[in-house]
C-alpha positions in Angstrom: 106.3 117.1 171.1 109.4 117.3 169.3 111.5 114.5 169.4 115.0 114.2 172.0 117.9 115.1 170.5 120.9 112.4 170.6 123.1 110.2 168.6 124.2 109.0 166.5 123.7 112.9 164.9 126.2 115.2 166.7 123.8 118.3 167.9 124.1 121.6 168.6 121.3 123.8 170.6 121.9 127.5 170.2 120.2 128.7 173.1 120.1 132.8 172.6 120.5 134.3 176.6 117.5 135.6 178.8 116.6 138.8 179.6 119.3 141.4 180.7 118.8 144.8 182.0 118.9 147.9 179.9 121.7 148.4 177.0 121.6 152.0 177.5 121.3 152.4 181.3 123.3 149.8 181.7 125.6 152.1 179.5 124.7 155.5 180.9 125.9 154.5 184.2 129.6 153.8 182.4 129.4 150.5 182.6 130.9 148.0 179.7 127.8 145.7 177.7 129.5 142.5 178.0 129.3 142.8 182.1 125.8 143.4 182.0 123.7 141.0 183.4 120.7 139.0 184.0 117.4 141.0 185.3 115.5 138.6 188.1 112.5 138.0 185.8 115.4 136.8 183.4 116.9 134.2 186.1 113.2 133.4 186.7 112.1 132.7 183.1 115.2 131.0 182.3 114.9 128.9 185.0 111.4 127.6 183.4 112.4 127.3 179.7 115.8 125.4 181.1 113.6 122.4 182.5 111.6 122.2 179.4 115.0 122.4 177.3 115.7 119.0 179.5 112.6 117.7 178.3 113.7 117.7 174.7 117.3 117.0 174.9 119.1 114.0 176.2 122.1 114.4 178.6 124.6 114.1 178.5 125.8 117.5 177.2 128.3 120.1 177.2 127.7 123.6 177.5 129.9 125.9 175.5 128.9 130.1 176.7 130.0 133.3 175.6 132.0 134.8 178.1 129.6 137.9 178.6 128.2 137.9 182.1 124.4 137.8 180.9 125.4 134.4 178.7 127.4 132.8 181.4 124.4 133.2 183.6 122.4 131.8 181.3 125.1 129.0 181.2 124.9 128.2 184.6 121.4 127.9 184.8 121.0 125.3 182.5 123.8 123.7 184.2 121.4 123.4 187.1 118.3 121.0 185.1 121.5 119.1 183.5 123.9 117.7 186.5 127.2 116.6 185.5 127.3 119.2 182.5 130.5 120.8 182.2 130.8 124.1 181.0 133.2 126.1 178.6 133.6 129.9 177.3 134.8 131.0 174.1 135.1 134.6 173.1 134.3 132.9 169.1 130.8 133.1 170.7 130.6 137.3 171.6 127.7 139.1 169.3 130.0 140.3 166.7 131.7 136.9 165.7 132.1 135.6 162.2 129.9 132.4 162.1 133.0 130.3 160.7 135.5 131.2 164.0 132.9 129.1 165.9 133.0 125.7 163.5 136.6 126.0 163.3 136.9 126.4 167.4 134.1 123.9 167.2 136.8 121.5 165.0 139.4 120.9 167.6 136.8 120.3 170.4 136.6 116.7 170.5 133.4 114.8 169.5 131.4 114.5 172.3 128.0 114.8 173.3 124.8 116.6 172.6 126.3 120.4 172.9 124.0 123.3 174.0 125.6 127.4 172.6 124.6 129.9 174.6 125.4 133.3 172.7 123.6 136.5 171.6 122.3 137.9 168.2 122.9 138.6 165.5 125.2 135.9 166.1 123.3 132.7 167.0 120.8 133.8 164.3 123.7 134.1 161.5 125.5 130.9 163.0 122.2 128.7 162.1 121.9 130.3 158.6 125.6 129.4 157.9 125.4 125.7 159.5 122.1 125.4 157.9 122.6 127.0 153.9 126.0 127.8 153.9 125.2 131.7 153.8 126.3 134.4 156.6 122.4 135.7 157.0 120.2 134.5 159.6 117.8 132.4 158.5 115.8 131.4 162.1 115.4 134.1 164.5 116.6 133.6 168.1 114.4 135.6 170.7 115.5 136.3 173.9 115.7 132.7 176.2 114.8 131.0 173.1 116.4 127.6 171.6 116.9 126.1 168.0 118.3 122.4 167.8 120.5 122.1 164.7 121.4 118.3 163.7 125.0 118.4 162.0 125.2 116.0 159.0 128.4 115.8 158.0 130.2 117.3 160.7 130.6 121.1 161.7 130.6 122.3 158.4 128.4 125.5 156.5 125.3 123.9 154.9 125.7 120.6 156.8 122.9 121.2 159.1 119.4 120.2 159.1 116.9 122.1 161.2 115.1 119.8 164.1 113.4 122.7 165.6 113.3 125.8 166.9 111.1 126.8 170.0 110.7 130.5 172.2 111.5 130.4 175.5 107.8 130.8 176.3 106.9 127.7 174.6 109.9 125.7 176.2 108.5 127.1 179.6 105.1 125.2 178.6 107.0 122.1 178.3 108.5 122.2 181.9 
């Protein structure tokens, strides 16, 4: 089993959101992406994969979300398996987000805890591959519900990272 994240490291988990309903019927209907929202099996799976997530990272954290509705849910479940976690949202964290607004929002939060990202792709993907090489290409790929643990070693910085793992949200499920 991997090992708990923690100090003395400052870490970040990018935890890419569950499953949503439909793009395009959710569209069809006239209705904007970023208010679309979990389905129930995504709520149910999440659920799972969030008390395995608690299994490999020590609290406390802090949750930083995108403020789509499908994130934010995700957000809040997570809150559930970590009491006392308090929760932000940052549009630097929407899909279409240059890697680098995120470290520099991430630079005047102050130091604090283990925190868990909850975003979408391409960006979480493209975020690792910049904390982890320096380079705005994704270098892990985040599936749906799924979580990669990112130890910053010098700070929130591109190519500071080192990559402690990186799990689906079926295998964190196992671990719950």
């Amino acid at each position: 089993m991997p090992q708990k994240t923690g100090h003395p490291l400052r870490s970040l988990v990018l935890v890419r959101h569950s499953q949503a309903g439909d793009a395009a019927e959710f569209a069809a209907g006239g209705r904007e992406d970023h208010l679309r929202p979990l389905t129930d099996e995504g709520v149910s799976r999440m659920r799972r994969a969030a008390r395995g997530l608690h299994r490999l990272v020590e609290g406390p954290v802090y949750i930083v979300t995108s403020p789509y509705v499908r994130a934010a849910q995700t957000a809040q479940i997570l809150k559930e398996v970590f009491p006392g976690a308090e929760i932000a949202s940052t549009p630097v964290l929407v899909p279409e987000a240059d890697p680098q607004s995120f470290l520099d929002w991430l630079r005047g939060q102050p130091a604090r805890q283990t925190r868990l990202v909850v975003g979408h792709e391409p960006h979480l993907s493209l975020l690792a591959g910049w904390l982890l090489a320096g380079e705005r290409r994704s270098l892990v790929r985040m599936k749906k519900g799924g979580a990669c643990c990112l130890d910053l070693m010098r700070g929130p910085q591109p190519g500071s990272a080192m990559l402690r793992w990186l799990m689906t949200q079926g295998q964190l499920r196992k671990l719950a």
